[in-house]
Structures are given as C-alpha cells and as structure tokens.
C-alpha positions in Angstrom: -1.7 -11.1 -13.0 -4.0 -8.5 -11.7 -7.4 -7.5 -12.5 -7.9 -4.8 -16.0 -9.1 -1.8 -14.8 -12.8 -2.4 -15.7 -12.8 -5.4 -13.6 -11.2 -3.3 -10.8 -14.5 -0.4 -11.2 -16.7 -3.7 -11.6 -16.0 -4.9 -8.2 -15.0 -1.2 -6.5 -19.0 -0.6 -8.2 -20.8 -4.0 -6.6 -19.1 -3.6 -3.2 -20.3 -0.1 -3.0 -24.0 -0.9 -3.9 -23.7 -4.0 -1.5 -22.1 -1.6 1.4 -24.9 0.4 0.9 -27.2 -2.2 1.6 -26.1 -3.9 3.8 -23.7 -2.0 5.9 -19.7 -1.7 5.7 -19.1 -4.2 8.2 -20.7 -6.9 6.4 -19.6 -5.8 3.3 -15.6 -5.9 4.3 -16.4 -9.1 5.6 -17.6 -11.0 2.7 -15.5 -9.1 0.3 -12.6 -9.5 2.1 -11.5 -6.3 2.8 -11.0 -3.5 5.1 -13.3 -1.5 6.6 -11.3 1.7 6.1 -10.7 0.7 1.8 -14.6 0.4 1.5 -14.9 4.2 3.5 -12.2 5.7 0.8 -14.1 4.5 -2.6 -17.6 5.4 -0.4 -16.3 8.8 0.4 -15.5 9.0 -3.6 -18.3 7.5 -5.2 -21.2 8.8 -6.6 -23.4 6.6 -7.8 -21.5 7.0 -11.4 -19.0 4.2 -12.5 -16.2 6.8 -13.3 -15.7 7.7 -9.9 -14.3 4.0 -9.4 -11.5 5.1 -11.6 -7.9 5.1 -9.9 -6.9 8.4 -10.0 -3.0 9.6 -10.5 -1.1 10.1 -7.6 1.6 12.0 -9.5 2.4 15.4 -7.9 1.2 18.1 -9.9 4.2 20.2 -8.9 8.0 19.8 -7.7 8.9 22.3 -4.7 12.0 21.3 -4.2 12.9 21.0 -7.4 16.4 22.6 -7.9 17.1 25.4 -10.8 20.0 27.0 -12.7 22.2 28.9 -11.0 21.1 29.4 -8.1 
C-alpha cells in the first residue's frame, strides 16, 4: 500500500525545505529521487503545505468529442 495523501504533502513538504538547504543534488540523493521530481514540486511550491497537493490531471474539456448529427 501506498502512502495517504498527508503523508505524501509530509514528505513532498520536508524534501522541499531540505532542497532548499542544502541543494537539489543532495536532496535527490538522500531522498532517493530525481533531480527533475524535486524541480516540479520546487517550481509549485510556495512555502504553504497546500501546494503539495496532487492536482487533477483530468482534462477540463473534450475537443474531439463527437455530437449528434453531425
């Protein structure tokens, strides 16, 4: 089983503040992660815990989407 979501913001929230302390190299390194998943929740955080949040990434419109008689 995975990690609830608070647990998820929890870690997303300590890696961040440890990134920012120490550097994104040595933060993927001793978090285990990449470089380039610590630059997408930097570029989207903050300082506030809800930024942590996973966001949807459920189109908000259907284009292609075909209609009545057409």
């Amino acid at each position: 089983m995975g990690m609830s979501t608070t647990q998820d913001v929890a870690y997303r929230e300590s890696l961040m503040k440890y990134a920012e302390k120490y550097g994104v190299s040595r933060a993927s390194r001793r978090y285990n992660k990449g470089r380039s998943y610590i630059y997408f929740w930097r570029a989207r955080w903050d300082g506030s815990v809800g930024a942590m949040v996973c966001q949807s990434r459920r189109p908000h419109s259907r284009p292609k989407q075909h209609t009545e008689g057409g």
